[in-house]
ZAMARGU-4260 file (C-alpha; in steps of 0.2 Angstrom, whole numbers, plus 5000, padded with zeros to 4 digits):
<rodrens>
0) 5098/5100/4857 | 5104/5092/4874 | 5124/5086/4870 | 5129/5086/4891 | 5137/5071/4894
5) 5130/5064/4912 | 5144/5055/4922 | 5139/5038/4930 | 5136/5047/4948 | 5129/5065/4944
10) 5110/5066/4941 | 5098/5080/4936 | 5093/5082/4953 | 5103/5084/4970 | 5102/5068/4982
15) 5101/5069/4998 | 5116/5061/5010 | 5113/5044/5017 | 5118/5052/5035 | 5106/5065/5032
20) 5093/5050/5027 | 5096/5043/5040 | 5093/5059/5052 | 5077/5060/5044 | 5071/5041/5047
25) 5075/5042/5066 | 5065/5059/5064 | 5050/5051/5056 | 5051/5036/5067 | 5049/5048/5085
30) 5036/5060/5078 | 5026/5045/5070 | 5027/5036/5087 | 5021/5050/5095 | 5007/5053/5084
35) 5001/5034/5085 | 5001/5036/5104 | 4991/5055/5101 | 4979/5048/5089 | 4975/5033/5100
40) 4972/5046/5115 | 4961/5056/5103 | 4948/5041/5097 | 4947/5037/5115 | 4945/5054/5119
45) 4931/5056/5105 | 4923/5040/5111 | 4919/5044/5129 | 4914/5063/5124 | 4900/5055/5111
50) 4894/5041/5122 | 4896/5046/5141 | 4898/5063/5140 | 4917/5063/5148 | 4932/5072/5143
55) 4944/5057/5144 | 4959/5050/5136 | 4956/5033/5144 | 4948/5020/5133 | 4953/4999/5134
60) 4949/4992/5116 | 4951/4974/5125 | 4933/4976/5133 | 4917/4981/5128 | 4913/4996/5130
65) 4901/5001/5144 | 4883/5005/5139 | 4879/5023/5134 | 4873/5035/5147 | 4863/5041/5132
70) 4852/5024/5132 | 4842/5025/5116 | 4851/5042/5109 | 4866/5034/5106 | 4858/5029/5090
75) 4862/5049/5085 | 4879/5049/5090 | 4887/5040/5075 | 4877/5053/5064 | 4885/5067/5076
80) 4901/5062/5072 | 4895/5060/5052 | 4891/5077/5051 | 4908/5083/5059 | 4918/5071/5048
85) 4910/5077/5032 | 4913/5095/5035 | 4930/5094/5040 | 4935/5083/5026 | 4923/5092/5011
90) 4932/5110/5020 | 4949/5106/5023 | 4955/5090/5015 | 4943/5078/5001 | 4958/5065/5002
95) 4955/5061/5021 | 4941/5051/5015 | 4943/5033/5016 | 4953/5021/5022 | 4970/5032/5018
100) 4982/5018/5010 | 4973/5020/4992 | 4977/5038/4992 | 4994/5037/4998 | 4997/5024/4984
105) 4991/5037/4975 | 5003/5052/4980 | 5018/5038/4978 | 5014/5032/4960 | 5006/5047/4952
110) 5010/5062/4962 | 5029/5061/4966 | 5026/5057/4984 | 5019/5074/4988 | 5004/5076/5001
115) 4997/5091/5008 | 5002/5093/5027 | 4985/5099/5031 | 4980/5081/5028 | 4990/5073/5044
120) 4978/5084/5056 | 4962/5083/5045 | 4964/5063/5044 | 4968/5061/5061 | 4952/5070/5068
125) 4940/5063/5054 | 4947/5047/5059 | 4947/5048/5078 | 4927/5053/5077 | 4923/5043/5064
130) 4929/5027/5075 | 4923/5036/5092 | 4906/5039/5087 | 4907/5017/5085 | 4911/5017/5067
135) 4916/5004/5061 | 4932/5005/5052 | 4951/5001/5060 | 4966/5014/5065 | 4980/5005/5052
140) 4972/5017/5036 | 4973/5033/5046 | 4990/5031/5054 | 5000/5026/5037 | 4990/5040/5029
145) 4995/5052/5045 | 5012/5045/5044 | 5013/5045/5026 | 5008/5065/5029 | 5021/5069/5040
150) 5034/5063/5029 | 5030/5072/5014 | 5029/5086/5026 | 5048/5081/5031 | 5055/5081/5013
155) 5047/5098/5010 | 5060/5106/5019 | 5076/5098/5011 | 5074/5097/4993 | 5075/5081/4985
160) 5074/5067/4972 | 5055/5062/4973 | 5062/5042/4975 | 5071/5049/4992 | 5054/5056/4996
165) 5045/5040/4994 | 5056/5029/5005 | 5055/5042/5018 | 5036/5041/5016 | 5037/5022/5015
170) 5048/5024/5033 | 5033/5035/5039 | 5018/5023/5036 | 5030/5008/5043 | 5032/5017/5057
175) 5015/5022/5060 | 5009/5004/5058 | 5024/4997/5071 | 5020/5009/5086 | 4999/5007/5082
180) 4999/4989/5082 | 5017/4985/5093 | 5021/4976/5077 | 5041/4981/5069 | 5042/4968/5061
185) 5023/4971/5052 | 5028/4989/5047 | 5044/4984/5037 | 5033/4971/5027 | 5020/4983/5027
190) 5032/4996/5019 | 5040/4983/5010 | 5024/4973/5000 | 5015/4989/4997 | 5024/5006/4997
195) 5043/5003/4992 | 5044/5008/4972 | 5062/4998/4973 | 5067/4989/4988 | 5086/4989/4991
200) 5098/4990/5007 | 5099/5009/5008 | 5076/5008/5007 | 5075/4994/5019 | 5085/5001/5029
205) 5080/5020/5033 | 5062/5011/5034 | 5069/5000/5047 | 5077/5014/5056 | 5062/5023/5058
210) 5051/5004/5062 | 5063/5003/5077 | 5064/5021/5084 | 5045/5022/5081 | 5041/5004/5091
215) 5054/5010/5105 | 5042/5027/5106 | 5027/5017/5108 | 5032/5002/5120 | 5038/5015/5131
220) 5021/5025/5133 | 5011/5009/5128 | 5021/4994/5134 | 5027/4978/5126 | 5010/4966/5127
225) 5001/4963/5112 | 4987/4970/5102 | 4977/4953/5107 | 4985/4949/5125 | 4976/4934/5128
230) 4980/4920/5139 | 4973/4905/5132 | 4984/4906/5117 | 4997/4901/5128 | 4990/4883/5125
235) 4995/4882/5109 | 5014/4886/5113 | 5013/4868/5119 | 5006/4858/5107 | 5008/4856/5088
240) 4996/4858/5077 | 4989/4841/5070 | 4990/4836/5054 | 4973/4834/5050 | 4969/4854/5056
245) 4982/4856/5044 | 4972/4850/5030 | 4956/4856/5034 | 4966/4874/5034 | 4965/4871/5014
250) 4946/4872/5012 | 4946/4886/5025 | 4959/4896/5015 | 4948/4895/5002 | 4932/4899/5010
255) 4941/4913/5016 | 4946/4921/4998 | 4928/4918/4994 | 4924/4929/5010 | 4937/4941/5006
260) 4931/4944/4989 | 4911/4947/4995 | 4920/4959/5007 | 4930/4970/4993 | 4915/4969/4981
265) 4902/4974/4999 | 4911/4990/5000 | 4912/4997/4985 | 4895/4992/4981 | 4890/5000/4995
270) 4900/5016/4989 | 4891/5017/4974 | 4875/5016/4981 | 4878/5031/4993 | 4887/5038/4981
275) 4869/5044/4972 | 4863/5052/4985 | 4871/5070/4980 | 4873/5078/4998 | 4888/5072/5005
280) 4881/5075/5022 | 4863/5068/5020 | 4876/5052/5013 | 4886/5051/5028 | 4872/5056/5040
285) 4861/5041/5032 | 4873/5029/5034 | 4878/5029/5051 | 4859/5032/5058 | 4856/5014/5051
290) 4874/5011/5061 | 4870/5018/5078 | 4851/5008/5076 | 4862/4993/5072 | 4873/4996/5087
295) 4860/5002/5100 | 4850/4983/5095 | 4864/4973/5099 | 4867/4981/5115 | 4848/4977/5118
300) 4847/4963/5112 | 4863/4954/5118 | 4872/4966/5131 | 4886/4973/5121 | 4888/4984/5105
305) 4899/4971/5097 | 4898/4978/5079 | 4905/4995/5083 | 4924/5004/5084 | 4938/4994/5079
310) 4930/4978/5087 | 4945/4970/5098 | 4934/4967/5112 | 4924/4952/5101 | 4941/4946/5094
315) 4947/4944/5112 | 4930/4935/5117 | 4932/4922/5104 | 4951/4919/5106 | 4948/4918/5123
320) 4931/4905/5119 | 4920/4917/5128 | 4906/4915/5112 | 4904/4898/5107 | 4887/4897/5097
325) 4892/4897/5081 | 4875/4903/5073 | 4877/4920/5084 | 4898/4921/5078 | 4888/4919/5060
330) 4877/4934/5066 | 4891/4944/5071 | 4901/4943/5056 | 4887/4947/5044 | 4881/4963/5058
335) 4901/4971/5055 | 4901/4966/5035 | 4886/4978/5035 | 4890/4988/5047 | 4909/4989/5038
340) 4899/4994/5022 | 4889/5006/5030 | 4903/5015/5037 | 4916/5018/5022 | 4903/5014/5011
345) 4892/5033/5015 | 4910/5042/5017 | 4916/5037/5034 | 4937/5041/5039 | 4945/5026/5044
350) 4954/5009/5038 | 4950/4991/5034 | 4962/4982/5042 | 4952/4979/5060 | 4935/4975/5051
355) 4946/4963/5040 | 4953/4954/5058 | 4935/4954/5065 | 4927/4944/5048 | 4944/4932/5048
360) 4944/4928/5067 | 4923/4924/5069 | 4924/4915/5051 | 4937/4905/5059 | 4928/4901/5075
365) 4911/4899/5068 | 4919/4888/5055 | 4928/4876/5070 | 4912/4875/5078 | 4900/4869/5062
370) 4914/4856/5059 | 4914/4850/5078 | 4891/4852/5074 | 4892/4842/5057 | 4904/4830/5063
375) 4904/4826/5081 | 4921/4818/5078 | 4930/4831/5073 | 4937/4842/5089 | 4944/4856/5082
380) 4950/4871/5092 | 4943/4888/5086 | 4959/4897/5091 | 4970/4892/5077 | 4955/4894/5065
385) 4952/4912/5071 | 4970/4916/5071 | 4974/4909/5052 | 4958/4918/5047 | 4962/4934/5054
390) 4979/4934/5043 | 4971/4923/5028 | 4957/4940/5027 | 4971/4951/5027 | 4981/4943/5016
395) 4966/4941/5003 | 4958/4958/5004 | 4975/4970/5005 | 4985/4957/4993 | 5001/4959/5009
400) 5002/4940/5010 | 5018/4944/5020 | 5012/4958/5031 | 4997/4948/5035 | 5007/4932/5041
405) 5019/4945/5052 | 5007/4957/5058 | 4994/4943/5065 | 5009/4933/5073 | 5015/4949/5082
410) 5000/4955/5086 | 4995/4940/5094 | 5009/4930/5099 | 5002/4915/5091 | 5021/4908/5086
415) 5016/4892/5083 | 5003/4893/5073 | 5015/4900/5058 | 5010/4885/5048 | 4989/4886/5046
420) 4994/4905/5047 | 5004/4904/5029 | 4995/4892/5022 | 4977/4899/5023 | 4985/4918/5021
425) 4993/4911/5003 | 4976/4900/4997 | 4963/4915/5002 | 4976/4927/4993 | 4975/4916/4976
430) 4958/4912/4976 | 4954/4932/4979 | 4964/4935/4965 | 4956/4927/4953 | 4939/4929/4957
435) 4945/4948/4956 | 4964/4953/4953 | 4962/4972/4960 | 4964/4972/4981 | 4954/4982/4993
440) 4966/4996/4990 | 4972/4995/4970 | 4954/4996/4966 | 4949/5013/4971 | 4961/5020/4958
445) 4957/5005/4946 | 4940/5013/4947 | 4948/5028/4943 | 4957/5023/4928 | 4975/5024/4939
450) 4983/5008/4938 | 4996/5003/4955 | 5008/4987/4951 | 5004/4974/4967 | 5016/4962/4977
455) 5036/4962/4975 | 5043/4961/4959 | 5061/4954/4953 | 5071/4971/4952 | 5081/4963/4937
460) 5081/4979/4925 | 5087/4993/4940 | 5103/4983/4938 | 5106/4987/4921 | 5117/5001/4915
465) 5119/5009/4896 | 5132/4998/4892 | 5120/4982/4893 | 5105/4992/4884 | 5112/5001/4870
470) 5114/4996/4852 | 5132/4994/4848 | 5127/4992/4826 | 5129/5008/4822 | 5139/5017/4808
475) 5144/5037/4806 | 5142/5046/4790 | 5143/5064/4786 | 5131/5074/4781 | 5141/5078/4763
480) 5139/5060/4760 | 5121/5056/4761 | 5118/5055/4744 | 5129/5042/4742 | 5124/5035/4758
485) 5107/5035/4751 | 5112/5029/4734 | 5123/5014/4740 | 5116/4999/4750 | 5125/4983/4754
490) 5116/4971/4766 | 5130/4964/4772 | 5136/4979/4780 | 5120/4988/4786 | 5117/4994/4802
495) 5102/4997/4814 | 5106/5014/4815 | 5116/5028/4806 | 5124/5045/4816 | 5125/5058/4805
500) 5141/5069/4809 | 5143/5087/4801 | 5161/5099/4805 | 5167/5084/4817 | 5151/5086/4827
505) 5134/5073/4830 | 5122/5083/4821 | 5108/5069/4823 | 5104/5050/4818 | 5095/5041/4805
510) 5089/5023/4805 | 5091/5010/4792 | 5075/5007/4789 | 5071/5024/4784 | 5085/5023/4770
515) 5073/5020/4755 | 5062/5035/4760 | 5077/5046/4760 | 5078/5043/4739 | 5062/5054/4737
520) 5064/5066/4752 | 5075/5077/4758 | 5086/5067/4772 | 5090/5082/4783 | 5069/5080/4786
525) 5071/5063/4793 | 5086/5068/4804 | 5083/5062/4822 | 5091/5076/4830 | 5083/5077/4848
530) 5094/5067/4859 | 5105/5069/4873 | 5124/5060/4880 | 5125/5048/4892 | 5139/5037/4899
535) 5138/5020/4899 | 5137/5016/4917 | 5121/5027/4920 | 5106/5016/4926 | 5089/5009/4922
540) 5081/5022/4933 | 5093/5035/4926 | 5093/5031/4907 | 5071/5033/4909 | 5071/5051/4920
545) 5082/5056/4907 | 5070/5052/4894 | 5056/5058/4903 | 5064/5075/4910 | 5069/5080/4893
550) 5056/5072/4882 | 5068/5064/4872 | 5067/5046/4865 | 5085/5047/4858 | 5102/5043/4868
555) 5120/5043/4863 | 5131/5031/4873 | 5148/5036/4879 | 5162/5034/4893 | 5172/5052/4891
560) 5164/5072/4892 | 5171/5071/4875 | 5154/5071/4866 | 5161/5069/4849 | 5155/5053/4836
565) 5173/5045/4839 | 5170/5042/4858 | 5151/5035/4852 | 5149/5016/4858 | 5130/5015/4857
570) 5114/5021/4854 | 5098/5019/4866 | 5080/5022/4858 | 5063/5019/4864 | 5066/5002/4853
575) 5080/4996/4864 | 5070/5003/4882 | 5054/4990/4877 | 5065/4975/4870 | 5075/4975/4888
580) 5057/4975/4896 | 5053/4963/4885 | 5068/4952/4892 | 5063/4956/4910 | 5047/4954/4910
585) 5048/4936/4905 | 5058/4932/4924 | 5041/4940/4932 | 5028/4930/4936
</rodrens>
């Protein structure tokens, strides 16, 4: 029987000190800056190695790449790089498959936070070949899963409450994302909408802490121009956008749910489709030779590989209005859904953020263009379409409403397109969610029965304490005086609940309902008498790790270390946890 009587600021576990926290962000932030700027060298690196044979760290993902010096073998280098990724994730680490953020939801919500550092360098090279060898999947996945690793990594040297080892974790993915992309200001959203258990000062800021220090590591190796530097977006610092475009942004934003949908369900249909073909490699090997035969037909055919790598190159064509046929943008967009689907789909590394920014910016474009085709009337400028859908695709597929809106702003300087950016972010996001209420990355673990809670929610019940919980109608008897206890019964004096005292001490508790079963039974057999102290300012958070580290569903309330029934001011059962949810749940939407 637990009778320790917790005071309001000591807990079961040892905390960590903020200045120590804080240590650690701005540590997290420099190594994860550096490892954005290493992992970027090493896709480029794997890039030139598979298709021009050239040991190189230079690569510019704002051009096409140049044709292979392979010609027609190029077509085998994507399943080269298959057979390398599956053996070093089916040796080394399983959980580097994928995109990355499904399984380091995973490791927050139902593994304590804890990730294996062998997973930081497996991801990272799985990653870097898979997108090298013209995969085509993005870098976000694998750097909040890298980040994500190094973290983990971190906390395992100074012990810590698994909540401290999640913000720093949280601060690791933020940062990744912020160095990657030259987004800070994406990586705190990011961190906020979809890795932060509970957001509060002390989270957002240690997550900021390492944003910043990790950005500062990046622009200096990296500079300060954005992802999509491209001039003629420039034109639209100048002009605002028209009402009319504003309105045609609301049937876009729900084309675009639609497409985001189609997307989610593409992939993990394609999953399941692989998924019976038993060898892993004969999988993975399949579905990037009908890759690198995609890839090797568009460079025939049309000059560039379009579909392959993270495809920034075709986003800078059509926000610079170098591809105006709209039946081709069409052709494009349905080339990297497959192409996408292949990819992940037979086992690929990598994430689906950049795919997600290809289909949202040549939906936008080819969608301007049919208006201007169906309605010669209507001149409407592709670059705000391709822009708002590049965000709205995020927003819809990932559920990160607010990290899409940030992260395509930063990312392409489009300020003053914030408007058509929100307002098809937010439809494609509803319309999404009720065609299907899982996200691109909750519904990996739906499928595997393990449920992650999406978007922000009201952090109403953390504020409470004991003191607002417990239940105050209580009454002490001793145990000689059960029988009369038993016998007597006066409804205007009952109480929920009854503590049972014997030589001056709690000896258990009893609750008025089960009074009439006491007549035929013996009452020491229906004495609760499992439970622990706690004082009355202990929290939420505190009161459930309590419950759960001591598998108790019984608390005694009180405010001295005096644990006797004369300092008792309330009792706290599972009865009194699910009426305060109650309560709170009805200010959640």
């Amino acid at each position: 029987m637990e009778t320790v009587l917790n005071p309001p600021n000591i807990h079961e576990e040892q905390e960590v000190h903020i200045t120590w926290m804080i240590s650690l962000a701005m540590a997290i932030g420099i190594v994860a800056g550096g490892t954005s700027i290493l992992f970027r060298g090493l896709i480029a690196l794997c890039h030139n190695v598979l298709f021009n044979g050239q040991f190189s760290f230079a690569f510019n993902t704002a051009a096409h790449a140049a044709p292979s010096i392979w010609g027609m073998g190029i077509i085998f280098a994507p399943v080269l790089g298959a057979i390398i990724v599956t053996w070093l994730t089916r040796n080394f680490a399983p959980e580097a498959t994928g995109g990355g953020i499904p399984e380091v939801m995973y490791a927050i919500y139902h593994n304590k936070g804890r990730i294996r550092p062998i997973v930081a360098i497996i991801k990272a090279l799985a990653s870097a070949i898979s997108i090298g060898s013209g995969g085509s999947v993005g870098r976000e996945g694998p750097i909040v899963h890298i980040g994500a690793a190094i973290s983990a990594t971190f906390s395992r040297f100074i012990k810590m409450p698994s909540r401290q080892r999640i913000i720093l974790i949280a601060a690791g993915t933020a940062a990744g994302i912020a160095a990657t992309f030259n987004a800070p200001i994406g990586g705190l959203a990011f961190a906020v909408e979809l890795m932060l258990v509970s957001i509060s000062a002390v989270s957002v800021t240690l997550v900021a802490i390492a944003t910043v220090t990790a950005t500062i590591v990046g622009r200096y190796v990296l500079g300060f121009a954005p992802t999509f530097n491209v001039p003629s977006i420039i034109f639209t610092y100048h002009h605002s956008i028209h009402f009319t475009i504003l309105l045609l942004m609301i049937p876009f934003g729900i084309l675009l749910g639609l497409l985001a949908s189609l997307f989610i369900r593409a992939i993990y249909w394609a999953e399941d489709r692989f998924a019976a073909i038993n060898n892993v490699y004969l999988r993975h090997m399949l579905g990037m030779l009908i890759l690198g035969i995609l890839i090797y037909a568009f460079l025939h055919f049309t000059g560039h590989y379009y579909i392959e790598g993270i495809g920034y190159a075709t986003i800078i064509d059509i926000l610079r209005n170098t591809l105006t046929n709209p039946w081709f943008i069409l052709l494009l967009l349905s080339a990297k859904l497959l192409a996408t689907c292949l990819t992940l789909g037979s086992g690929a590394s990598g994430g689906y953020f950049s795919p997600t920014l290809y289909l949202g910016a040549t939906f936008g474009a080819a969608f301007a263009y049919l208006l201007h085709f169906i309605e010669p009337s209507i001149t409407a400028n592709p670059i705000p379409f391709a822009i708002a859908g590049m965000a709205a695709m995020v927003s819809g597929s990932t559920g990160a409403i607010i990290t899409a809106i940030t992260m395509t702003v930063e990312q392409t300087h489009g300020y003053n397109m914030i408007l058509p950016i929100m307002l098809t972010s937010s439809i494609a996001y509803v319309v999404r969610i009720k065609l299907m209420p899982e996200s691109i990355y909750t519904l990996k673990l739906f499928r595997r029965g393990k449920s992650i809670p999406q978007g922000l929610q009201a952090a109403i019940a953390p504020n409470l304490r004991a003191k607002n919980i417990m239940e105050a109608n209580f009454q002490v008897v001793s145990i000689n005086e059960l029988a009369n206890w038993i016998n007597s019964h006066d409804p205007d004096k009952t109480s929920v609940y009854t503590v049972v005292v014997e030589d001056g001490e709690i000896a258990g508790m009893i609750h008025e309902e089960l009074r009439y079963l006491m007549i035929d039974i013996d009452p020491h057999k229906l004495l609760h008498q499992s439970f622990a102290f706690i004082h009355s300012n202990t929290s939420w958070a505190n009161i459930l790790r309590k419950m759960q580290r001591h598998d108790i569903d019984l608390l005694l309330v009180a405010n001295t270390n005096d644990a006797s029934a004369k300092h008792l001011l309330g009792i706290i059962t599972k009865k009194e946890i699910i009426a305060t949810a109650k309560q709170t749940a009805e200010l959640l939407l």
